[in-house]
PDB file of N, CA, C and O in Angstrom:
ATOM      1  N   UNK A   1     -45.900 199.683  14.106  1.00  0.00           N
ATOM      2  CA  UNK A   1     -46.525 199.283  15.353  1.00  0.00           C
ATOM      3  C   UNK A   1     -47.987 198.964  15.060  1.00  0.00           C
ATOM      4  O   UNK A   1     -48.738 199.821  14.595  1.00  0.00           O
ATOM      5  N   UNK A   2     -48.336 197.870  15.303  1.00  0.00           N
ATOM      6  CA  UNK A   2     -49.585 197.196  15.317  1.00  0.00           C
ATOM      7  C   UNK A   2     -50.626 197.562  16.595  1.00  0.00           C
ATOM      8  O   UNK A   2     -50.335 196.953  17.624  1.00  0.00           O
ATOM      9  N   UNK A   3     -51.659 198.355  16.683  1.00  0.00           N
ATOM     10  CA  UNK A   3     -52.775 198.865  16.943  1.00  0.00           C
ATOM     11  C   UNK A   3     -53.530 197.685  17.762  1.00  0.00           C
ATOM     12  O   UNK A   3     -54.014 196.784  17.077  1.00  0.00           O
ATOM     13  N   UNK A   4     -53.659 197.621  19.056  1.00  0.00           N
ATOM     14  CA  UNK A   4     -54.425 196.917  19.864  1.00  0.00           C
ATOM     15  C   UNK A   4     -55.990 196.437  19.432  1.00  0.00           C
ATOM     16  O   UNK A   4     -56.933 197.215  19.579  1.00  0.00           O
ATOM     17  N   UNK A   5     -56.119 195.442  19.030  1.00  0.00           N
ATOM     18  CA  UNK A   5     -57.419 195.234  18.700  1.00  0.00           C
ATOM     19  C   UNK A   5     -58.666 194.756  19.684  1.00  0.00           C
ATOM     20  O   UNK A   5     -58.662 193.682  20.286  1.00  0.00           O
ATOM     21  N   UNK A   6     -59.785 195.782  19.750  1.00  0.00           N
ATOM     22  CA  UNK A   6     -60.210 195.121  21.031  1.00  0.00           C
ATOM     23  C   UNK A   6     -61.921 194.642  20.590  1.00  0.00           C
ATOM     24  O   UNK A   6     -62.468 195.596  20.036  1.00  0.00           O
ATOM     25  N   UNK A   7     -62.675 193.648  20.688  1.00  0.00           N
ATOM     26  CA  UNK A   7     -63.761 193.235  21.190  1.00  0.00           C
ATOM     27  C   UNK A   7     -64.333 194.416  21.827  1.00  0.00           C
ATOM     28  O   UNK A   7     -64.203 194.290  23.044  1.00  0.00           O
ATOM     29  N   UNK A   8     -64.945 195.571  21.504  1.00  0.00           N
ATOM     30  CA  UNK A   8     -65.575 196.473  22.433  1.00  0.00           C
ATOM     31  C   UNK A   8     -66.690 196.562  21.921  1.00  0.00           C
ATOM     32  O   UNK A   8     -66.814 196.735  20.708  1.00  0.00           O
ATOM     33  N   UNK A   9     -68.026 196.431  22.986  1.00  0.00           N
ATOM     34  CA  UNK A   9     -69.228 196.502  22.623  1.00  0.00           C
ATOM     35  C   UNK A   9     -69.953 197.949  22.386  1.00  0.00           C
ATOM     36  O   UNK A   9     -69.780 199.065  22.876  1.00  0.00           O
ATOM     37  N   UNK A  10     -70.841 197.416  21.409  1.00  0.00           N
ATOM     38  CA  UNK A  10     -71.228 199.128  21.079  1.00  0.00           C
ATOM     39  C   UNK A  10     -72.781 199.404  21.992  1.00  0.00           C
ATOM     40  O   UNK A  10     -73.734 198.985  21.334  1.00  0.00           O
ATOM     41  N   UNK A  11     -73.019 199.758  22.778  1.00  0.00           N
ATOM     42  CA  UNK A  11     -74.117 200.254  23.462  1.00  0.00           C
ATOM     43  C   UNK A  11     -74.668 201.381  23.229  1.00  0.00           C
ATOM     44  O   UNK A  11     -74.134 202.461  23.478  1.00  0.00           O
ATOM     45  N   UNK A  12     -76.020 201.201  22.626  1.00  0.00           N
ATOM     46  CA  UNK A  12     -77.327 202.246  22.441  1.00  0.00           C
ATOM     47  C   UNK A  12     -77.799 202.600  23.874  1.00  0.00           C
ATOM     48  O   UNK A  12     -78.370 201.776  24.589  1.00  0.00           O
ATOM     49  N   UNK A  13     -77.535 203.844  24.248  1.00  0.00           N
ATOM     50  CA  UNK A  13     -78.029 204.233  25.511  1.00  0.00           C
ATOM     51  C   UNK A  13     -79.538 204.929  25.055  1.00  0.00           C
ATOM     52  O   UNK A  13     -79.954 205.069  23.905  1.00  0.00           O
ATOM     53  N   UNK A  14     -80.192 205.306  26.294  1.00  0.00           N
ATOM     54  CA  UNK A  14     -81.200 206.138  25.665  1.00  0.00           C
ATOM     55  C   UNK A  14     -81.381 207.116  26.363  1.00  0.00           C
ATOM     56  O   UNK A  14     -80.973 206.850  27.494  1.00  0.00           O
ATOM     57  N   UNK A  15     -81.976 208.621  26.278  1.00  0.00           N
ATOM     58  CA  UNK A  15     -81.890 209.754  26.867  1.00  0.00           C
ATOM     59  C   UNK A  15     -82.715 209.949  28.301  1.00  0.00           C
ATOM     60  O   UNK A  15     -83.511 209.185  28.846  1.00  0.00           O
ATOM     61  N   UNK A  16     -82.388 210.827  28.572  1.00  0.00           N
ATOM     62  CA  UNK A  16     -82.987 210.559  30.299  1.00  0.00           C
ATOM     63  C   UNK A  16     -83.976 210.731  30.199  1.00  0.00           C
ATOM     64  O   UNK A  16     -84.399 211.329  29.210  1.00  0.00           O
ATOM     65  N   UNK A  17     -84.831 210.261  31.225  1.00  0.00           N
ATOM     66  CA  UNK A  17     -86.384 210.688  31.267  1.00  0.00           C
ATOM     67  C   UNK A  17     -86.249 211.765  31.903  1.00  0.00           C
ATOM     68  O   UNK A  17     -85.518 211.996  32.866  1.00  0.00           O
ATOM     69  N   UNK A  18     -87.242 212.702  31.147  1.00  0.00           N
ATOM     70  CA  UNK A  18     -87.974 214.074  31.095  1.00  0.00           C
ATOM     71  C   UNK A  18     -87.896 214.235  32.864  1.00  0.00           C
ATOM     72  O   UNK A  18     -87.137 215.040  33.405  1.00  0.00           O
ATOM     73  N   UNK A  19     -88.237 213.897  33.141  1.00  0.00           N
ATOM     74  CA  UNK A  19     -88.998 213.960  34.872  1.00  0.00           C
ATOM     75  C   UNK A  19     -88.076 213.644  35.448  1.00  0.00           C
ATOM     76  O   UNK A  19     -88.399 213.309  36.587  1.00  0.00           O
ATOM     77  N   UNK A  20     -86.557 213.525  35.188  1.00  0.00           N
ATOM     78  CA  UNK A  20     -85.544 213.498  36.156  1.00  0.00           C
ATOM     79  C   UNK A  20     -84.823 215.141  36.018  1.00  0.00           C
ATOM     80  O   UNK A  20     -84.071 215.410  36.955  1.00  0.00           O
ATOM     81  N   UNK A  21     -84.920 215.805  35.371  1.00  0.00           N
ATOM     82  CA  UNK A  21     -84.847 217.099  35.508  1.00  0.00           C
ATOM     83  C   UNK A  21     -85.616 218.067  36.294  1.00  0.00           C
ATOM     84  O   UNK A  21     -85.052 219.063  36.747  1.00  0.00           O
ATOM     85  N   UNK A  22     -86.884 217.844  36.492  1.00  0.00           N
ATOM     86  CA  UNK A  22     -87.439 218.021  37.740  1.00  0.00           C
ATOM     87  C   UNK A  22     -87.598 217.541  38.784  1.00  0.00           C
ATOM     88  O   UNK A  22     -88.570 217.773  39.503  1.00  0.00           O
ATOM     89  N   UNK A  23     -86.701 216.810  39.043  1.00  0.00           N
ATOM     90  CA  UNK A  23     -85.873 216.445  40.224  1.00  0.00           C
ATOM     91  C   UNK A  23     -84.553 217.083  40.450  1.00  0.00           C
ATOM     92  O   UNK A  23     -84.051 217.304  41.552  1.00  0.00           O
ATOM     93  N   UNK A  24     -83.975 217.394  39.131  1.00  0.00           N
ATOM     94  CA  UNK A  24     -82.825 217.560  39.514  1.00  0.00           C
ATOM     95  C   UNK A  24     -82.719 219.499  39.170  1.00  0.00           C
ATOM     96  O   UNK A  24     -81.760 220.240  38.959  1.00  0.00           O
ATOM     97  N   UNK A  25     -84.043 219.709  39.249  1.00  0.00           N
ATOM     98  CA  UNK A  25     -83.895 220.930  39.032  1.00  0.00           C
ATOM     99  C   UNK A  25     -83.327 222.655  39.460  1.00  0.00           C
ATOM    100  O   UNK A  25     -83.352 223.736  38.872  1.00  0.00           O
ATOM    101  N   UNK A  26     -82.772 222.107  40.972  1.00  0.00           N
ATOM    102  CA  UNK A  26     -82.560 222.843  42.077  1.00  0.00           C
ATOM    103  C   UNK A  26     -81.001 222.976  41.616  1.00  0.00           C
ATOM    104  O   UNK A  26     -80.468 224.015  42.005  1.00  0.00           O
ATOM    105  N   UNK A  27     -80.288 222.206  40.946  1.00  0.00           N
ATOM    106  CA  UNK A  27     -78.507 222.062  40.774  1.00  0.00           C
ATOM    107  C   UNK A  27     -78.491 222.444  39.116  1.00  0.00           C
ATOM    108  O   UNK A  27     -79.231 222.108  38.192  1.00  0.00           O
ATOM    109  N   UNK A  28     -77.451 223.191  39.182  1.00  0.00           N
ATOM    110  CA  UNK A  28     -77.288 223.492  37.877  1.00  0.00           C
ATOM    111  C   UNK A  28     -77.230 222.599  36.722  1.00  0.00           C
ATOM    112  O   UNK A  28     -76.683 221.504  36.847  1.00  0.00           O
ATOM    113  N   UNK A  29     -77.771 222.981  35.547  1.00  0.00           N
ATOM    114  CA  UNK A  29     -77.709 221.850  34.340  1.00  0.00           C
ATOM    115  C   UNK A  29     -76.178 221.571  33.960  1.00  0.00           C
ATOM    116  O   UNK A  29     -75.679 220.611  33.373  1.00  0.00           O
ATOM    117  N   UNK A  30     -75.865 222.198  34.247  1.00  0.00           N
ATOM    118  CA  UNK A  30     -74.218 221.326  33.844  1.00  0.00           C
ATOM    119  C   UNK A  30     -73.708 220.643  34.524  1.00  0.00           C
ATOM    120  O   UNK A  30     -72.942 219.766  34.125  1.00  0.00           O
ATOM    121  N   UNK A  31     -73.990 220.851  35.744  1.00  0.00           N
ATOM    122  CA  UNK A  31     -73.769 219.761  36.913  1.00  0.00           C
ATOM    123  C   UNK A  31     -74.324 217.962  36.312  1.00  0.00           C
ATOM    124  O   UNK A  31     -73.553 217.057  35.992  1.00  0.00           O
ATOM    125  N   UNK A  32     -75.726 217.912  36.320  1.00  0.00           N
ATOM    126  CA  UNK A  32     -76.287 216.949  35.604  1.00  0.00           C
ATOM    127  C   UNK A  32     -76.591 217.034  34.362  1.00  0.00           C
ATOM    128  O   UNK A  32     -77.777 217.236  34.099  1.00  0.00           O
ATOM    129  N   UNK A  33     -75.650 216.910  33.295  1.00  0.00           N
ATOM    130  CA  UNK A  33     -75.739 216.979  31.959  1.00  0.00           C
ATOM    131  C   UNK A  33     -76.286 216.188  31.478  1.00  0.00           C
ATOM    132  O   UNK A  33     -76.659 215.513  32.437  1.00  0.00           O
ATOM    133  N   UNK A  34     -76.824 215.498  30.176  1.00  0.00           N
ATOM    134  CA  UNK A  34     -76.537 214.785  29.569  1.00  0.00           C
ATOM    135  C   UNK A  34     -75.986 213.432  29.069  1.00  0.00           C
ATOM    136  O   UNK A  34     -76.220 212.251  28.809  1.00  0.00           O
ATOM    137  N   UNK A  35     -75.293 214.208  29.107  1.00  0.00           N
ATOM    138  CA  UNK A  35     -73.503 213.551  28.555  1.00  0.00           C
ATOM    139  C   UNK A  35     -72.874 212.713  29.892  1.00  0.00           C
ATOM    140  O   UNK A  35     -72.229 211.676  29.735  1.00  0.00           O
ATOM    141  N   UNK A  36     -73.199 213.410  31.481  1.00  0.00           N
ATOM    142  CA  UNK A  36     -73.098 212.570  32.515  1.00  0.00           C
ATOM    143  C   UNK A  36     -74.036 211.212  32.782  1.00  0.00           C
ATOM    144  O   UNK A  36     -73.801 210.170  33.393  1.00  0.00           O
ATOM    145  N   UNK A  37     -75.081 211.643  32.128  1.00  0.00           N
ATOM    146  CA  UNK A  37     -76.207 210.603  32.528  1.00  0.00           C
ATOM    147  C   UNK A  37     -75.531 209.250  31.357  1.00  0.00           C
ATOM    148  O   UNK A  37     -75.002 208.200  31.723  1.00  0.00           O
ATOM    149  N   UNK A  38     -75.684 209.550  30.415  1.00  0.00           N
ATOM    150  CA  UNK A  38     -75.475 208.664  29.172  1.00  0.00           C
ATOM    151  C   UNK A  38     -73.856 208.141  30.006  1.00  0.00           C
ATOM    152  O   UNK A  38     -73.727 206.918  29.951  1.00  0.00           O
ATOM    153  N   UNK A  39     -72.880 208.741  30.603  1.00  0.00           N
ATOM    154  CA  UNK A  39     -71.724 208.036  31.121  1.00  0.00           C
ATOM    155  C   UNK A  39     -72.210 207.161  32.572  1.00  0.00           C
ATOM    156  O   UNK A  39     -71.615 206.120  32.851  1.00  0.00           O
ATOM    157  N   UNK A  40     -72.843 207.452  33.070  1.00  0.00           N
ATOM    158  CA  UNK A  40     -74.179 206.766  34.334  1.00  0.00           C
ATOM    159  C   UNK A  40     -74.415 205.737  33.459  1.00  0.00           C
ATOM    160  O   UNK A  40     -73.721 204.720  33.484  1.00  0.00           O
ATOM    161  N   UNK A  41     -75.329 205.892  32.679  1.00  0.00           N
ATOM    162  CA  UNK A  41     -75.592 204.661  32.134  1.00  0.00           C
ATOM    163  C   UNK A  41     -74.246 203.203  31.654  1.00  0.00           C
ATOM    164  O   UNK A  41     -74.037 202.095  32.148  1.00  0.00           O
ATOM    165  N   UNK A  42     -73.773 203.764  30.793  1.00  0.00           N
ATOM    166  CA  UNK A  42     -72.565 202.790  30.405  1.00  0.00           C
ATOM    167  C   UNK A  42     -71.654 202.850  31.529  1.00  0.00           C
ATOM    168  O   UNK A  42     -70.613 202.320  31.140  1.00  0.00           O
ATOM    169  N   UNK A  43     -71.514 203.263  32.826  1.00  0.00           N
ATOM    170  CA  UNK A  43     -70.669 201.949  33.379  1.00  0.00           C
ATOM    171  C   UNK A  43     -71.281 201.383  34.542  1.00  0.00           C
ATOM    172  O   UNK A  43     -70.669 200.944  35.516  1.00  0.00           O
ATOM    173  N   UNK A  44     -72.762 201.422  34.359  1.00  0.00           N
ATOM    174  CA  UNK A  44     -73.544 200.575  35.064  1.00  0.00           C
ATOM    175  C   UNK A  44     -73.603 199.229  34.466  1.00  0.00           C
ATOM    176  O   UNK A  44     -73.463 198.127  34.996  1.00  0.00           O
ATOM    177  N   UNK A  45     -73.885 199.628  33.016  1.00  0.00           N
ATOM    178  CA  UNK A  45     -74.037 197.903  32.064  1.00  0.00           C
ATOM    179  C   UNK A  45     -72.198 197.231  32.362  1.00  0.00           C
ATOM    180  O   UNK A  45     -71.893 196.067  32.623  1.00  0.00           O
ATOM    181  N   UNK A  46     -71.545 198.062  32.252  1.00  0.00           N
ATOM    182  CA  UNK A  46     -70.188 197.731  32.374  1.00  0.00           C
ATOM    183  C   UNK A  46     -69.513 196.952  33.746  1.00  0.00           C
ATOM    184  O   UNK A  46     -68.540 196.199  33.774  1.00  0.00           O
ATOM    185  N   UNK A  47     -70.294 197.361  34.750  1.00  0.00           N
ATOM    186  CA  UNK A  47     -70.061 196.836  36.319  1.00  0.00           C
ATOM    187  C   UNK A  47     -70.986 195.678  35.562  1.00  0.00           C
ATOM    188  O   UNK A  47     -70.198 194.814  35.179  1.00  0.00           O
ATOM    189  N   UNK A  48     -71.775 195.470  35.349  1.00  0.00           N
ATOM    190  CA  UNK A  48     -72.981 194.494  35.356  1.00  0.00           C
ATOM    191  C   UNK A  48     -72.123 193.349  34.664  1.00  0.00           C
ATOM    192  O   UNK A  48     -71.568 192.445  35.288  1.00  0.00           O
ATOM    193  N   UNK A  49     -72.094 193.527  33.211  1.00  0.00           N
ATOM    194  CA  UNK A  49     -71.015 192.615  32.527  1.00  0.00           C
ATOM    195  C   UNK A  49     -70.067 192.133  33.316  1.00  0.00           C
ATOM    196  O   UNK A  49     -69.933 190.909  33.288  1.00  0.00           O
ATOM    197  N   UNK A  50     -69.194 192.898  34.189  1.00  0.00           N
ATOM    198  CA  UNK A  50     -68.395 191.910  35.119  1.00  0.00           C
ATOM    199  C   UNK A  50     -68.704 191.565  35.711  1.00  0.00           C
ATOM    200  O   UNK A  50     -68.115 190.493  35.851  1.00  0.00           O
ATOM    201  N   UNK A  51     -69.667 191.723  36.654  1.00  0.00           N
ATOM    202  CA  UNK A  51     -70.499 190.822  37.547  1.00  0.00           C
ATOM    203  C   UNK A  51     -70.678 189.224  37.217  1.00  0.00           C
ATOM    204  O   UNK A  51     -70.520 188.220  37.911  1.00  0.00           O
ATOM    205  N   UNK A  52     -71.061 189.418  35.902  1.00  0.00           N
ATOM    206  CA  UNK A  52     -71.720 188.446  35.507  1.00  0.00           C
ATOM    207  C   UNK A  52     -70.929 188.015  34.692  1.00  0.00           C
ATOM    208  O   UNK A  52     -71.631 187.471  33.840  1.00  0.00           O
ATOM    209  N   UNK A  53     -69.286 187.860  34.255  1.00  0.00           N
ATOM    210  CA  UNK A  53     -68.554 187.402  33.536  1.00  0.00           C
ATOM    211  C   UNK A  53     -67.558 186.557  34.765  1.00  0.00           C
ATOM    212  O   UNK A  53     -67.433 185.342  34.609  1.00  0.00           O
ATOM    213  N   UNK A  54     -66.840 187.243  36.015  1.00  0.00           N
ATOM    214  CA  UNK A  54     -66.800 186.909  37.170  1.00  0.00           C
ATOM    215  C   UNK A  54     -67.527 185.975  37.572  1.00  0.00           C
ATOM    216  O   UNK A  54     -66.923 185.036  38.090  1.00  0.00           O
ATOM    217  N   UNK A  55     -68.713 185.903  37.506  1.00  0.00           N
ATOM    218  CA  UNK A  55     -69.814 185.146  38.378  1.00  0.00           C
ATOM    219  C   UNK A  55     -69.378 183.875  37.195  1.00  0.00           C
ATOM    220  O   UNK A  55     -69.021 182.979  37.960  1.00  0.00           O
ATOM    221  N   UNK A  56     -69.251 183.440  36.082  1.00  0.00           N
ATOM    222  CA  UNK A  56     -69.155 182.404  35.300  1.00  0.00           C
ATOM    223  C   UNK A  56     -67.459 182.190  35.534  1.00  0.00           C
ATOM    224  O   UNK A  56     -67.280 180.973  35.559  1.00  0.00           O
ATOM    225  N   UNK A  57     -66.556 182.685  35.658  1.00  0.00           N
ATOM    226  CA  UNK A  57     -65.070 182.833  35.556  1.00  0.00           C
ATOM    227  C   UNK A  57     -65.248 181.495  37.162  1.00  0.00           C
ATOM    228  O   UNK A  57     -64.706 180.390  37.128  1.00  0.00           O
ATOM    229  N   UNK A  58     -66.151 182.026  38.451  1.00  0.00           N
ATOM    230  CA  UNK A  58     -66.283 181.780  39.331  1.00  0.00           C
ATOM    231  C   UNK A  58     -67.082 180.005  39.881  1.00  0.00           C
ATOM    232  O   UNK A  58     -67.087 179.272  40.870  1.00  0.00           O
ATOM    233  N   UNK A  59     -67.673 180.047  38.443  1.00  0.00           N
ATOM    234  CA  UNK A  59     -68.528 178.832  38.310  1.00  0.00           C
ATOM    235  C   UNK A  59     -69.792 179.146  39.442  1.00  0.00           C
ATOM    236  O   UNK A  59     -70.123 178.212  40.172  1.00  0.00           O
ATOM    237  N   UNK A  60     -70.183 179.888  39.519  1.00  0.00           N
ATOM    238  CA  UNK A  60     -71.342 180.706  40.225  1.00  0.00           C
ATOM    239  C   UNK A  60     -72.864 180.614  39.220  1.00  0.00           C
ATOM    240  O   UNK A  60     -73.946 180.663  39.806  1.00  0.00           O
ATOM    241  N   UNK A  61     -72.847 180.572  38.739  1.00  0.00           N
ATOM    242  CA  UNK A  61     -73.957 180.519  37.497  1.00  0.00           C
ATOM    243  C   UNK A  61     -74.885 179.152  38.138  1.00  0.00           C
ATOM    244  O   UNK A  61     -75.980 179.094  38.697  1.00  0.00           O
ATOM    245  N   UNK A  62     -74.345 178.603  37.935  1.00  0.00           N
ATOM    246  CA  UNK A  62     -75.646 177.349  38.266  1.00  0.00           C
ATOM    247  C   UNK A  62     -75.807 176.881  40.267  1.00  0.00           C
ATOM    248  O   UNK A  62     -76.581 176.075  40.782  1.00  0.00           O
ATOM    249  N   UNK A  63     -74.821 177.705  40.892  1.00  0.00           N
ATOM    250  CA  UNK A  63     -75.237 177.571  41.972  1.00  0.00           C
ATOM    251  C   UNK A  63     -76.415 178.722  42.477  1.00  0.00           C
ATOM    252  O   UNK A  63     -77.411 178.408  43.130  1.00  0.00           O
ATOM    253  N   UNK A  64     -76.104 180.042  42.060  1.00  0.00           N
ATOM    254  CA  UNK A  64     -76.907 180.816  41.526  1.00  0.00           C
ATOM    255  C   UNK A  64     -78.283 180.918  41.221  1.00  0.00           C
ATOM    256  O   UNK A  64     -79.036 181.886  41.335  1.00  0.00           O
ATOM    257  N   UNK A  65     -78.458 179.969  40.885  1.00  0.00           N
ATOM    258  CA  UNK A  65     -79.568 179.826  40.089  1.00  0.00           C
ATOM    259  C   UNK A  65     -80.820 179.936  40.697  1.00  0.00           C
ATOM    260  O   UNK A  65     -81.809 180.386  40.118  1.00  0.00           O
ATOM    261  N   UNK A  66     -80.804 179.566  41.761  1.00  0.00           N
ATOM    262  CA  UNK A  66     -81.897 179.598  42.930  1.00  0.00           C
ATOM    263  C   UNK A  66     -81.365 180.742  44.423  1.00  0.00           C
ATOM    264  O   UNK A  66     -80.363 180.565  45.116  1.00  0.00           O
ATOM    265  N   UNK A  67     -82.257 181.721  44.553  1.00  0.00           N
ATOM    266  CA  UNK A  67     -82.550 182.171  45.205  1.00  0.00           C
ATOM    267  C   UNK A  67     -81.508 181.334  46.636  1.00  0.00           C
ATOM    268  O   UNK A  67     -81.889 180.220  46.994  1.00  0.00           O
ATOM    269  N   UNK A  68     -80.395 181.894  47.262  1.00  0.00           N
ATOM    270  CA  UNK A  68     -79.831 181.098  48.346  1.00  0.00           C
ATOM    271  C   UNK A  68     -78.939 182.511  49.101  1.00  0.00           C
ATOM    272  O   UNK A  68     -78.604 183.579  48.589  1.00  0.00           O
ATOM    273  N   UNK A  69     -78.742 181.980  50.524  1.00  0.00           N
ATOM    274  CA  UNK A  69     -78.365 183.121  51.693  1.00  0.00           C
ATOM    275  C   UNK A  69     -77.036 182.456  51.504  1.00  0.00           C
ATOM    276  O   UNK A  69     -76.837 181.330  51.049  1.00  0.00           O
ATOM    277  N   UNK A  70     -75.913 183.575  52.044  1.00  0.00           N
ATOM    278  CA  UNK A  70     -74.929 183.070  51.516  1.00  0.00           C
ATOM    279  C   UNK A  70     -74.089 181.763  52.640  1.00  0.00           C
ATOM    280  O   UNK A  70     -73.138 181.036  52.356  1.00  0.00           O
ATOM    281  N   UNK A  71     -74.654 181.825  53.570  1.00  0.00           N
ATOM    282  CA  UNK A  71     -74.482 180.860  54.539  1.00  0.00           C
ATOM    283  C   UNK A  71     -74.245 179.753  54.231  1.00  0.00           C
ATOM    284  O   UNK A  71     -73.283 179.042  54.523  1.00  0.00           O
ATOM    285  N   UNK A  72     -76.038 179.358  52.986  1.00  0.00           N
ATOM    286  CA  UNK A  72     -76.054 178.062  52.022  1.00  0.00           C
ATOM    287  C   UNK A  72     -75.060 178.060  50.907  1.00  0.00           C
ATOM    288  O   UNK A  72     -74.432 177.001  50.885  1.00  0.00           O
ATOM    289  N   UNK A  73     -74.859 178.556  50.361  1.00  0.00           N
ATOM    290  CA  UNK A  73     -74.034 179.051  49.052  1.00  0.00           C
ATOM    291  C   UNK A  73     -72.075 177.958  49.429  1.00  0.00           C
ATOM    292  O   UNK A  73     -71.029 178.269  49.998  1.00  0.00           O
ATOM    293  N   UNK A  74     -72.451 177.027  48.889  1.00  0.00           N
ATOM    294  CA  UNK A  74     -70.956 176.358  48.947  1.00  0.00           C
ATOM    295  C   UNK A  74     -70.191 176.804  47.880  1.00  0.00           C
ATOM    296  O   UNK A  74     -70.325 176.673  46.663  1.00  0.00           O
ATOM    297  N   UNK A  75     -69.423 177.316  48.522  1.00  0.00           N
ATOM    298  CA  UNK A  75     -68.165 177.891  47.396  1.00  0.00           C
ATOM    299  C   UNK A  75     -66.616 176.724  47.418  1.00  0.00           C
ATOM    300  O   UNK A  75     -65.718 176.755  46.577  1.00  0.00           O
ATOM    301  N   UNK A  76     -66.667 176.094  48.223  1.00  0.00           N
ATOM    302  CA  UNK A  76     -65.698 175.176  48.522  1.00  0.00           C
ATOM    303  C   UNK A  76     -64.655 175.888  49.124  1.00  0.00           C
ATOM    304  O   UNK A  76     -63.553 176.184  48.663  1.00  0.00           O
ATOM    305  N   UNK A  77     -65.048 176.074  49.993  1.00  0.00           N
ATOM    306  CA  UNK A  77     -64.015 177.092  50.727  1.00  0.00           C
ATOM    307  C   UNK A  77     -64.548 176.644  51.993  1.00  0.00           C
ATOM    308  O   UNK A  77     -65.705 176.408  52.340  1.00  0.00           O
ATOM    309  N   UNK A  78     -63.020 176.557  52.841  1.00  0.00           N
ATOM    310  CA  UNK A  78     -63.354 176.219  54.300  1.00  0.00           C
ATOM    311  C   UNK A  78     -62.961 176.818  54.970  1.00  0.00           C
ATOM    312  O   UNK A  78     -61.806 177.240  54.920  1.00  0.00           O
ATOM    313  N   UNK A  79     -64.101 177.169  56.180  1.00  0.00           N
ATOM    314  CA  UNK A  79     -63.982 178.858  56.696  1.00  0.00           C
ATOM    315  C   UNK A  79     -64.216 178.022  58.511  1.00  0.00           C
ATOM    316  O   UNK A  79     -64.233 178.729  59.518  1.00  0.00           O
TER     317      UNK A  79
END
């Protein structure tokens, strides 16, 4: 059996800033670990990437491009 090969990106996260622990200092440290934040981080970039893989799948990219309400925004759709 041949092993799924996947395109998966490798992401350098970086550690939380200092000063969100004194914020979060009232809830236990295991509650806000670490290891939660660094998983916070990667599937924020991860929503983002689809956003923006969607948004090209969508041909959205160059309508996009300028600042527009979605009123203006022709999607070719008749509503």
């Amino acid at each position: 059996m041949n092993a799924l090969s996947l395109d998966a990106h490798q992401f350098e996260t970086e550690r939380s800033d200092p000063r969100l622990a004194q914020w979060l200092q009232q809830f236990p440290p295991a509650v806000f670990s670490e290891r939660l934040y660094q998983s916070i981080e990667l599937l924020e970039r991860y929503s983002i990437e689809q956003a923006v893989d969607l948004s090209r799948q969508l041909n959205l990219v160059d309508p996009l491009g300028e600042w527009r309400s979605v009123d203006t925004l022709d999607l070719g759709t008749s509503g």
